[in-house]
C-alpha positions as CSV (number, residue, x, y, z in Angstrom):
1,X,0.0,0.0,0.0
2,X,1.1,3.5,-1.1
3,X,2.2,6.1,1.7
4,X,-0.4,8.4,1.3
5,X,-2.7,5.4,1.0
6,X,-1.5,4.3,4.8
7,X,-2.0,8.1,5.8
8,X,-5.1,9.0,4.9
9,X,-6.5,5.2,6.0
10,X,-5.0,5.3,9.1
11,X,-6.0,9.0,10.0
12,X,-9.7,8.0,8.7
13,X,-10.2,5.1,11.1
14,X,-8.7,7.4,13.8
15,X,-11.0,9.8,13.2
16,X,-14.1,7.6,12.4
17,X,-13.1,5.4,15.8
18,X,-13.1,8.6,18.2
19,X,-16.5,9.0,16.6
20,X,-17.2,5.9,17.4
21,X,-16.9,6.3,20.8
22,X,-17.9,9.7,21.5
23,X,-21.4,9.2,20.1
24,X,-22.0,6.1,22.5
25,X,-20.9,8.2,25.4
26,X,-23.2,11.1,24.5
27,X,-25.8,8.2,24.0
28,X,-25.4,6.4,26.7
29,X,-24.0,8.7,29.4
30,X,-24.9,12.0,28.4
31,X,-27.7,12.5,26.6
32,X,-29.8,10.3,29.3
33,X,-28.6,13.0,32.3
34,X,-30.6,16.0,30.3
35,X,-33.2,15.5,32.0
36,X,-31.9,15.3,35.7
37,X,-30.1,19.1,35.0
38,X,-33.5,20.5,37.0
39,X,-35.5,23.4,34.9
40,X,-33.8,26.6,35.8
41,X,-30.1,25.6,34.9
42,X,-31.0,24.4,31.6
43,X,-31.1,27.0,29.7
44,X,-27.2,27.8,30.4
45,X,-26.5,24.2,30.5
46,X,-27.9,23.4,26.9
47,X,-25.3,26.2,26.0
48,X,-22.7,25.4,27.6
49,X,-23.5,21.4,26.0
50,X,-23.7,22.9,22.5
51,X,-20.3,24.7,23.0
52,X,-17.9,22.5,24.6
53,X,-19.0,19.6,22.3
54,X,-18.5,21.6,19.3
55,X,-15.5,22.0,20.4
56,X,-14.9,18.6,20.0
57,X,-16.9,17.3,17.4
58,X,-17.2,19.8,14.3
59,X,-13.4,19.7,13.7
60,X,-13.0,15.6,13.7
61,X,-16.5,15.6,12.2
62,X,-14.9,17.6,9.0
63,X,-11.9,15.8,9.1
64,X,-13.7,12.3,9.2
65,X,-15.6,13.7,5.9
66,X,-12.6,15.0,4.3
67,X,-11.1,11.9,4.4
68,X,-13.3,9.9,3.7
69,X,-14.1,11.8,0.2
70,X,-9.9,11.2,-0.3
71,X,-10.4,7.3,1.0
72,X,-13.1,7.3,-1.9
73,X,-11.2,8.7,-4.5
74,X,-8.2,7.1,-3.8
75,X,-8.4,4.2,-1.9
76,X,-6.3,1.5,-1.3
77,X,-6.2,-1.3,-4.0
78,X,-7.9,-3.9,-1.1
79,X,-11.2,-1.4,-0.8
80,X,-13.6,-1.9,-3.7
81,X,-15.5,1.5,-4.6
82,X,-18.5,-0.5,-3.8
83,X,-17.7,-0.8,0.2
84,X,-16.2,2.7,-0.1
85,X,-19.5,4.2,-1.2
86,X,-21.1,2.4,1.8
87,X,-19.1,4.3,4.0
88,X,-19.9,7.6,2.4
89,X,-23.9,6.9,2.7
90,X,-23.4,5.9,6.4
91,X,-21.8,9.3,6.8
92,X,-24.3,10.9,4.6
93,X,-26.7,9.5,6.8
94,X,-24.8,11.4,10.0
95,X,-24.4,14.4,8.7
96,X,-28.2,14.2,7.8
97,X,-29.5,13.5,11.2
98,X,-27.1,15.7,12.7
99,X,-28.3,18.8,10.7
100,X,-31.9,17.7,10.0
101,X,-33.1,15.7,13.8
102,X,-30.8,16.6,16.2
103,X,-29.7,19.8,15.4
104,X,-33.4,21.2,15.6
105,X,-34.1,19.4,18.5
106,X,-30.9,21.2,20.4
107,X,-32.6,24.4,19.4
108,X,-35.4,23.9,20.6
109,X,-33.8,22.4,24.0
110,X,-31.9,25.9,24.0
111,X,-34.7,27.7,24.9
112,X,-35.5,25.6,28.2
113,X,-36.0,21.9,28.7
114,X,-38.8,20.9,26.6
115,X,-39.7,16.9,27.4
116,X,-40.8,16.5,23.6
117,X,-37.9,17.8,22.1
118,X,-35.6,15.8,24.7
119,X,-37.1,12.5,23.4
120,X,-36.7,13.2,20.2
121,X,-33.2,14.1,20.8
122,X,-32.4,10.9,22.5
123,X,-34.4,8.8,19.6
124,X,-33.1,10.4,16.8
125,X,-29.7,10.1,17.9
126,X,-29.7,6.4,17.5
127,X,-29.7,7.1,14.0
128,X,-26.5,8.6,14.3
129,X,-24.8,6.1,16.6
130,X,-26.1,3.3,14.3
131,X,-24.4,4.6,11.3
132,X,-21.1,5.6,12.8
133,X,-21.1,2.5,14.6
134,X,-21.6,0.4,11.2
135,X,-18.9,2.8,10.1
136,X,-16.6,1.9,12.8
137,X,-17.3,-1.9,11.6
138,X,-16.6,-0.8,8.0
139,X,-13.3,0.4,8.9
140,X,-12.9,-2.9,10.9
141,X,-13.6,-5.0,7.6
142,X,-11.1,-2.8,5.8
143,X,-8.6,-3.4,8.2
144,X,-9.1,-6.8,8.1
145,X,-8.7,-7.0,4.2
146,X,-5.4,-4.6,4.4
147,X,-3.3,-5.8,7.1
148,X,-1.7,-9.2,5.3
């Protein structure tokens, strides 16, 4: 396999795998606690949420989808186009129900804990751990099929 190849694969699954994990923990861990804050801290911890986990997410987010356009175009000879393309619908499907379901629903819980849009939130998102996790498992298969 081809330096840049190694690079861009290996920086991918790094990216995609921190994902992986982060999404589970928001999930499973943090999305659950919403509720619990109590009604008149909400409000500034919503904010506070939204802006310490952009912090986190928006620039491995881009760089996940930056490389995975370069895995796509140039992939390594052991990942077909077809498998590749898989991998770019599951993160279709993230960005989707980032922007489109939870996004909103953040919004919404921005303006003061609203029990509808917290379900919602929590529902939706399984959408998004669901397709990074199959992502994760993607990256798994590729692995598998790279490493001799």
């Amino acid at each position: 396999m081809a330096l840049e190849h190694k690079l861009i694969f290996l920086l991918h699954t790094g990216a995609t795998f921190f994902l992986v994990g982060l999404i589970w923990t928001i999930q499973v861990v943090h999305y659950p606690m919403f509720n619990r804050v109590g009604l008149e801290a909400f409000v500034q911890y919503a904010a506070e949420h939204n802006w310490r986990i952009s912090l986190i997410v928006v620039p491995v987010m881009l760089a996940e989808a930056g490389l995975t356009a370069l895995l796509f175009l140039s992939r390594p000879a052991q990942i077909s186009w077809q498998s590749a393309l898989i991998g770019l619908v599951l993160l279709g499907i993230v960005w989707g129900t980032t922007f489109f379901l939870s996004v909103p629903q953040h919004n919404v819980l921005a303006q003061g804990f609203d029990p509808t849009a917290y379900r919602r939130l929590v529902t939706t998102n399984w959408l998004r751990t669901l397709a990074w996790t199959a992502r994760g498992v993607l990256n798994l298969w590729w692995l598998w099929r790279i490493i001799p």
